[in-house]
C-alpha positions as CSV (number, residue, x, y, z in Angstrom):
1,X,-19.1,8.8,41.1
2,X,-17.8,7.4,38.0
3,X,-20.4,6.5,35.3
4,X,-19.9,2.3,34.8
5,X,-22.1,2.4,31.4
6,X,-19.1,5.0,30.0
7,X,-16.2,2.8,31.5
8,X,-17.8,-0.6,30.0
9,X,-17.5,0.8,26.9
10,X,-13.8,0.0,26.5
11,X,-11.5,-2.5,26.3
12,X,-9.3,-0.3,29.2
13,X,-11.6,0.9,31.7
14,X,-9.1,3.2,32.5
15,X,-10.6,5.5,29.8
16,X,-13.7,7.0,29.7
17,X,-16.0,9.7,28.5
18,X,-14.8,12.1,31.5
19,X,-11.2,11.3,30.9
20,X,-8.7,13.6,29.7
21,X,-7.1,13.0,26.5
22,X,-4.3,14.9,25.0
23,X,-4.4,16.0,21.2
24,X,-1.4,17.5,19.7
25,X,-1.2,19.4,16.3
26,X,-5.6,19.9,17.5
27,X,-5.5,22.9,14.9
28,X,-4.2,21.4,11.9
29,X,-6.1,19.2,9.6
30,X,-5.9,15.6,10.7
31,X,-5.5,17.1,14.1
32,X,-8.6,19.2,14.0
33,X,-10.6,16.1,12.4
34,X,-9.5,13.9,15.3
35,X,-11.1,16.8,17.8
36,X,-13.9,16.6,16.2
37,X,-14.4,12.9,16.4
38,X,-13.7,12.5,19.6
39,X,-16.4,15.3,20.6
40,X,-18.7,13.0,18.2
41,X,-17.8,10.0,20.9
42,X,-18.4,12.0,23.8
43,X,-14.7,13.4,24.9
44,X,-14.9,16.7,25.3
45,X,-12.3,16.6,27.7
46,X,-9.6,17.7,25.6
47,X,-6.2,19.0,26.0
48,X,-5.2,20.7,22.8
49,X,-1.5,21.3,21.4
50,X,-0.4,23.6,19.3
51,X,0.6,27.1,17.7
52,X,-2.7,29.1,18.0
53,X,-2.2,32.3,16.4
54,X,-2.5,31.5,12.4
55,X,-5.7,33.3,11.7
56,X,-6.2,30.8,9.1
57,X,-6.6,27.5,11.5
58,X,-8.9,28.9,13.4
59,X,-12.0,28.1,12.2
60,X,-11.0,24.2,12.3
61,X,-11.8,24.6,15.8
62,X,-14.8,26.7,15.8
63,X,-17.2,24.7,18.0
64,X,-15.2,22.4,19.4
65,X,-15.5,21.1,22.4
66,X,-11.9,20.8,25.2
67,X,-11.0,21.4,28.2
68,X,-7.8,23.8,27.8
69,X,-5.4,24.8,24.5
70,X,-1.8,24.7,25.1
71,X,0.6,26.5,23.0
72,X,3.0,23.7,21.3
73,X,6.2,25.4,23.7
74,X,5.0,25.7,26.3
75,X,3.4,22.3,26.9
76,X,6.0,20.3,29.0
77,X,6.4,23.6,31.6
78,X,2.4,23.5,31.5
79,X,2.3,19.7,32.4
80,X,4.8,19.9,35.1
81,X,3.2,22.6,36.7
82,X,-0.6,21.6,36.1
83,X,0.1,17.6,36.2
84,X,-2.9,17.0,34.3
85,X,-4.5,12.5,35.5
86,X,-3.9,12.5,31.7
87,X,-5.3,9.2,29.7
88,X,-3.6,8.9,26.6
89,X,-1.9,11.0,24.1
90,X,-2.9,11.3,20.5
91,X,0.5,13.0,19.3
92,X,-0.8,14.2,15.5
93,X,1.7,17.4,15.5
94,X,4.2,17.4,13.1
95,X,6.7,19.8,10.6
96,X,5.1,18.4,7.3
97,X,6.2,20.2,4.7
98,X,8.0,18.6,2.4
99,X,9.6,21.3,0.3
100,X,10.9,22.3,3.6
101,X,15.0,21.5,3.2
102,X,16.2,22.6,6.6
103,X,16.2,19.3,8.3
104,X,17.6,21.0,11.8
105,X,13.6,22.3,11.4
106,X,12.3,18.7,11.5
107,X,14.4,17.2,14.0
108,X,13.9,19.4,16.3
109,X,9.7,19.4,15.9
110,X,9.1,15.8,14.3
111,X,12.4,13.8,16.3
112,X,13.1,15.7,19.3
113,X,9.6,17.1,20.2
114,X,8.3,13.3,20.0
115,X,10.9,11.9,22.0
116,X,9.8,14.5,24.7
117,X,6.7,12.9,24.5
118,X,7.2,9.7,24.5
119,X,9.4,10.1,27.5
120,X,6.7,12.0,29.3
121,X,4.1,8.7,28.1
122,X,6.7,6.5,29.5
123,X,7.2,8.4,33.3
124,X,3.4,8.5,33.7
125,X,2.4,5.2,32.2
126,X,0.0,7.2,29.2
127,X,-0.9,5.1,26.1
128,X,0.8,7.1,23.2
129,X,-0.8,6.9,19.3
130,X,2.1,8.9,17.2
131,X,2.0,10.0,13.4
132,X,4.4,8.3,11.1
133,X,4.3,8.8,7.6
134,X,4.3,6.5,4.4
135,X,7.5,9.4,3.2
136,X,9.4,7.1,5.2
137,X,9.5,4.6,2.5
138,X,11.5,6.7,0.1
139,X,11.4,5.4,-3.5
140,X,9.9,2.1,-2.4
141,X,13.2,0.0,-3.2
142,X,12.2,-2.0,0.5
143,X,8.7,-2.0,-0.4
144,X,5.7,-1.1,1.7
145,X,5.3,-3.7,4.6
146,X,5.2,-2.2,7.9
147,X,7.8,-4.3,9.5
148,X,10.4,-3.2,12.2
149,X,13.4,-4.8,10.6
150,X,13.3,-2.8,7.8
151,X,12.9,0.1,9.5
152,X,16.8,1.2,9.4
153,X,17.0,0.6,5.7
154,X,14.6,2.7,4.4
155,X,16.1,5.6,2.4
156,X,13.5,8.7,2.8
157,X,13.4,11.2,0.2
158,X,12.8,14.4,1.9
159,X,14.1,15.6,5.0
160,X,10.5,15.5,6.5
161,X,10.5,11.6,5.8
162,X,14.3,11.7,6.8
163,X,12.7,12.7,10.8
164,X,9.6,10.8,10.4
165,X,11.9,7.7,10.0
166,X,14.3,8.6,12.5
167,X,11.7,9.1,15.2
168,X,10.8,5.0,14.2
169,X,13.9,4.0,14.5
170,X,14.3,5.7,17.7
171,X,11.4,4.1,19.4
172,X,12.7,0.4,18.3
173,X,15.5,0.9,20.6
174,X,13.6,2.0,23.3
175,X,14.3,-0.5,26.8
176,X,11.0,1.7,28.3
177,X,7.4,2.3,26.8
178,X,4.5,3.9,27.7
179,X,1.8,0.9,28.6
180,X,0.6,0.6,24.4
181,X,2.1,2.8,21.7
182,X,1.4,3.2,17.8
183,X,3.2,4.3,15.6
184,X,0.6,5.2,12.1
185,X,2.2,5.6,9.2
186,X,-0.5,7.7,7.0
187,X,-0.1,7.5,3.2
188,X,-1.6,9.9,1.2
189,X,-4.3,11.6,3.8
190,X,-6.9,13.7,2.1
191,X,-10.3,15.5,3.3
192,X,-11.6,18.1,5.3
193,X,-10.5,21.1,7.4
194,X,-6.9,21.5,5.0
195,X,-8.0,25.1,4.0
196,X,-5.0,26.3,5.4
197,X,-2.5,24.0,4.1
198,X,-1.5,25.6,0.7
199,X,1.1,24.0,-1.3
200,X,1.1,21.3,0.9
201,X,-2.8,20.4,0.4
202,X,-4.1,17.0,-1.3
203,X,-4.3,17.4,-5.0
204,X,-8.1,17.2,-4.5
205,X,-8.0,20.7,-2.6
206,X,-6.0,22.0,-5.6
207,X,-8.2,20.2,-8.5
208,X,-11.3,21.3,-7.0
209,X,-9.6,25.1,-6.9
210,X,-8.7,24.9,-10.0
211,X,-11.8,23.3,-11.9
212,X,-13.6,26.5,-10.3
213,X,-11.2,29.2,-11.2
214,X,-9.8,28.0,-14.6
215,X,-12.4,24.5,-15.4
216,X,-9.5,22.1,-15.8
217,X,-7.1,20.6,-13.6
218,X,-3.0,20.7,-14.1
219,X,-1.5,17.7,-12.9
220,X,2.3,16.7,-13.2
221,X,4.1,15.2,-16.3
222,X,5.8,12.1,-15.7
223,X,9.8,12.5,-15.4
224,X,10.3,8.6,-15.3
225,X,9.5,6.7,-19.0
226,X,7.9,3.9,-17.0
227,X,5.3,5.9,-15.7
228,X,2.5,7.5,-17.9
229,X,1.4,11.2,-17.4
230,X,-1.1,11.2,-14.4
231,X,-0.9,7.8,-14.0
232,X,1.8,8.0,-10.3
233,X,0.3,6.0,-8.3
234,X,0.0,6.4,-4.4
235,X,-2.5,5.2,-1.6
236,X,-5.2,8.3,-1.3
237,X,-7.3,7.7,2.4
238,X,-9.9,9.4,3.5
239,X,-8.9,11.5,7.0
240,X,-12.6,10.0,8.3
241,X,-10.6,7.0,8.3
242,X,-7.3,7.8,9.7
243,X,-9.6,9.2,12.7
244,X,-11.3,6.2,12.9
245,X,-8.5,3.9,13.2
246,X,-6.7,6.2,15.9
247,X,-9.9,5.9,17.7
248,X,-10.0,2.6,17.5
249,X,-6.5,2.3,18.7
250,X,-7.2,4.0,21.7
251,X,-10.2,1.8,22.4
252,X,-8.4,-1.7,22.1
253,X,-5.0,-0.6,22.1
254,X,-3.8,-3.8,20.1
255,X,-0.1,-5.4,20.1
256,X,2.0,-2.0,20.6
257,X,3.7,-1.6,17.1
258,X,4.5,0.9,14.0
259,X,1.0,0.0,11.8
260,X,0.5,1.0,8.3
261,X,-2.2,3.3,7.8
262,X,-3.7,3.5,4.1
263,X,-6.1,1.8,2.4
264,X,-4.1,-1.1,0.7
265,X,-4.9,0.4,-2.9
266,X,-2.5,2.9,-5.1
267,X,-4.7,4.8,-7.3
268,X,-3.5,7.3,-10.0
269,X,-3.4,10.9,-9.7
270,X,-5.8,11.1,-13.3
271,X,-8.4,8.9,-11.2
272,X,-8.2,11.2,-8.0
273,X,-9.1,14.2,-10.7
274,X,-12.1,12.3,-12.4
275,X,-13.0,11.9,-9.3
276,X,-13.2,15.4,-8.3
277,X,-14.9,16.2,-11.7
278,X,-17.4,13.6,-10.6
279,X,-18.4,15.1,-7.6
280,X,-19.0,18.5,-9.4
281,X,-20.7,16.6,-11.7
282,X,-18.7,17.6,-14.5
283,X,-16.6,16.1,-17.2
284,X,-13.2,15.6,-16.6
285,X,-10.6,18.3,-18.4
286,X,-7.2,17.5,-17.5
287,X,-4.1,18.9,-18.6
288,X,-0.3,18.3,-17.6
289,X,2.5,20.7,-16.8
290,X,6.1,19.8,-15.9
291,X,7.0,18.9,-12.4
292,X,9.0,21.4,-10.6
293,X,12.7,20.6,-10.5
294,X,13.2,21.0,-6.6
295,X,10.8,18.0,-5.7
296,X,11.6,15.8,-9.4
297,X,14.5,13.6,-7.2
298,X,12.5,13.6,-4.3
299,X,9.2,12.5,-5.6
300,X,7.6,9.3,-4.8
301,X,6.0,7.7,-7.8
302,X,4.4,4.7,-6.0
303,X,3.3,4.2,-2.8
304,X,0.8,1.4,-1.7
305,X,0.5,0.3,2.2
306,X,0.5,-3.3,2.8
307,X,-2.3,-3.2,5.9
308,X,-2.2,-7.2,6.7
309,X,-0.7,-6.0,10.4
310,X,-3.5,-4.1,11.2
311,X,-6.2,-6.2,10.3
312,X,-4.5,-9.1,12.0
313,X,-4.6,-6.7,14.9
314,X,-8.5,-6.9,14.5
315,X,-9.1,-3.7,12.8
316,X,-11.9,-5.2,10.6
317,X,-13.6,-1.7,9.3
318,X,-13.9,-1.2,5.4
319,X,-12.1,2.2,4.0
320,X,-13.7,4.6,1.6
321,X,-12.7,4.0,-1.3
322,X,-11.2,6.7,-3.7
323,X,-14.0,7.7,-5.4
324,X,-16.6,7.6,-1.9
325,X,-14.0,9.5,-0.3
326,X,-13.5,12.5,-2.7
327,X,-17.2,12.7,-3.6
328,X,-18.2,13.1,-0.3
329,X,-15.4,15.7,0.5
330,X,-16.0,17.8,-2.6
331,X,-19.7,18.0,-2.0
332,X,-20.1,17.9,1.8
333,X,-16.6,20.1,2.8
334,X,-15.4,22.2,-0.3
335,X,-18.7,22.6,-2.3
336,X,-20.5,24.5,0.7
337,X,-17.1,25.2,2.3
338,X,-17.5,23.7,5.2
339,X,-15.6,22.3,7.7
340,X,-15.5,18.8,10.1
């Protein structure tokens, strides 16, 4: 007997507490966040997607609650055999490195793996949430506003933000869609459960590292004279939002579009490591070093998402702000390491 109290919750009554929902990339950061927050909501009815056997994402799932974990390739043989009354599809898996230069890498993970998906959302009618990225918007010459005629002149930097736009661009030709779809572009995502990320971390990972090893932080020199040292700007959000707004997504499934996803604020680099002085509650000691010369053309001094689409979409829910956000991840997540 289906529970009405559960179904009433949501704008689609198609989706409740009991229903399945699919999670890919469930054991990387914002992956294993999302888990987490949909446990928090009552889903514990989880498919999880992914490569299982790095020793160090494992405890991102440790007492989580789903149904079944699915390795990343073998999904699509899993789902044709199983056929899972799947509900919708939060596809969070992605190749993000981006000192990775092998771009047959990201096509095949971050264009052709999602296009699989979205095919297999469009056959069985599943509402799809994907994971963009703000590295689709290169330098910046087009600006930050999230609309779709822009889309195919945006000139990403790195081959990761090469595939992330490509996958857009794809999906705006599209005839068939699943019954909503998302596109988010995250912007600078920082937070818990990014232990195993290593270079690729948020500089907050590496300040807080490095104020406990050395008691200073390094950040990059400028290379460009109308930045200052410290002072590139991008839009730092909190993953407790990103999660939030996926969630939310799933719940009213607005106008099916590509959405920015940041807070609407660049901040400097300097302010993100006072800020992660702050919350050791220690003064701030930073020093600069030169950038390294593989990622000096391909680094993206400015970033700042223009979120006007999403609010008109009704998404009315304040963000953290930069200094909320890193104080409550350095004291509640890497001060006690723990994880969400």
């Amino acid at each position: 007997m289906v529970n009405l109290e559960k179904k009433l919750e949501f704008d689609h009554p198609s989706i409740t507490r009991d229903s399945i929902v699919v999670v890919t990339g469930a054991a990387g950061f914002i992956g294993s966040c999302m888990v987490s927050y949909l446990n928090q909501q009552g889903f514990e009815h989880l498919i999880l997607v992914d490569e299982f056997d790095r020793l160090d994402k494992k405890p991102n799932l440790q007492g989580k609650k789903f149904l079944q974990a699915i390795d990343r390739d073998l999904f699509f043989s899993w789902l044709r055999q199983s056929r899972p009354d799947i509900a919708f599809i939060f596809h969070l898996g992605a190749r993000t490195d981006t000192t990775e230069f092998d771009y047959a890498v990201h096509s095949r993970l971050n264009v052709e793996y999602s296009q699989d998906i979205w095919d297999y959302c469009v056959v069985h009618q599943i509402p799809l949430v994907y994971a963009s990225s703000a590295a689709t918007y290169g330098a910046g010459e087009w600006g930050y506003e999230d609309d779709p005629s822009l889309i195919e002149k945006l000139k990403p930097l790195n081959a990761y933000g090469v595939s992330k736009n490509e996958f857009d661009k794809w999906v705006l030709k599209q005839h068939s869609h699943p019954p909503f779809w998302a596109g988010l572009k995250f912007f600078n995502v920082y937070g818990p459960n990014e232990y195993h990320k290593a270079r690729m971390a948020s500089v907050i990972f590496h300040s807080f590292n490095q104020i406990r090893q050395h008691g200073f932080v390094k950040l990059f020199k400028s290379h460009r004279p109308d930045f200052k040292d410290g002072e590139q700007l991008r839009d730092f959000i909190y993953v407790k939002d990103v999660i939030r707004v996926c969630y939310w997504m799933m719940e009213k499934q607005p106008a099916s579009a590509i959405y920015n996803l940041g807070t609407g604020k660049a901040r400097s680099f300097h302010d993100l490591a006072a800020a992660t002085f702050a919350g050791l509650d220690l003064k701030a000691d930073i020093r600069f070093i030169d950038m390294p010369e593989d990622i000096r053309d391909k680094y993206q001094y400015f970033t700042e998402a223009k979120m006007d689409k999403l609010r008109r979409a009704g998404y009315r829910e304040s963000f953290y702000s930069l200094e909320e956000g890193v104080d409550d991840y350095v004291r509640n997540y890497l001060a006690v390491s723990k994880y969400y």
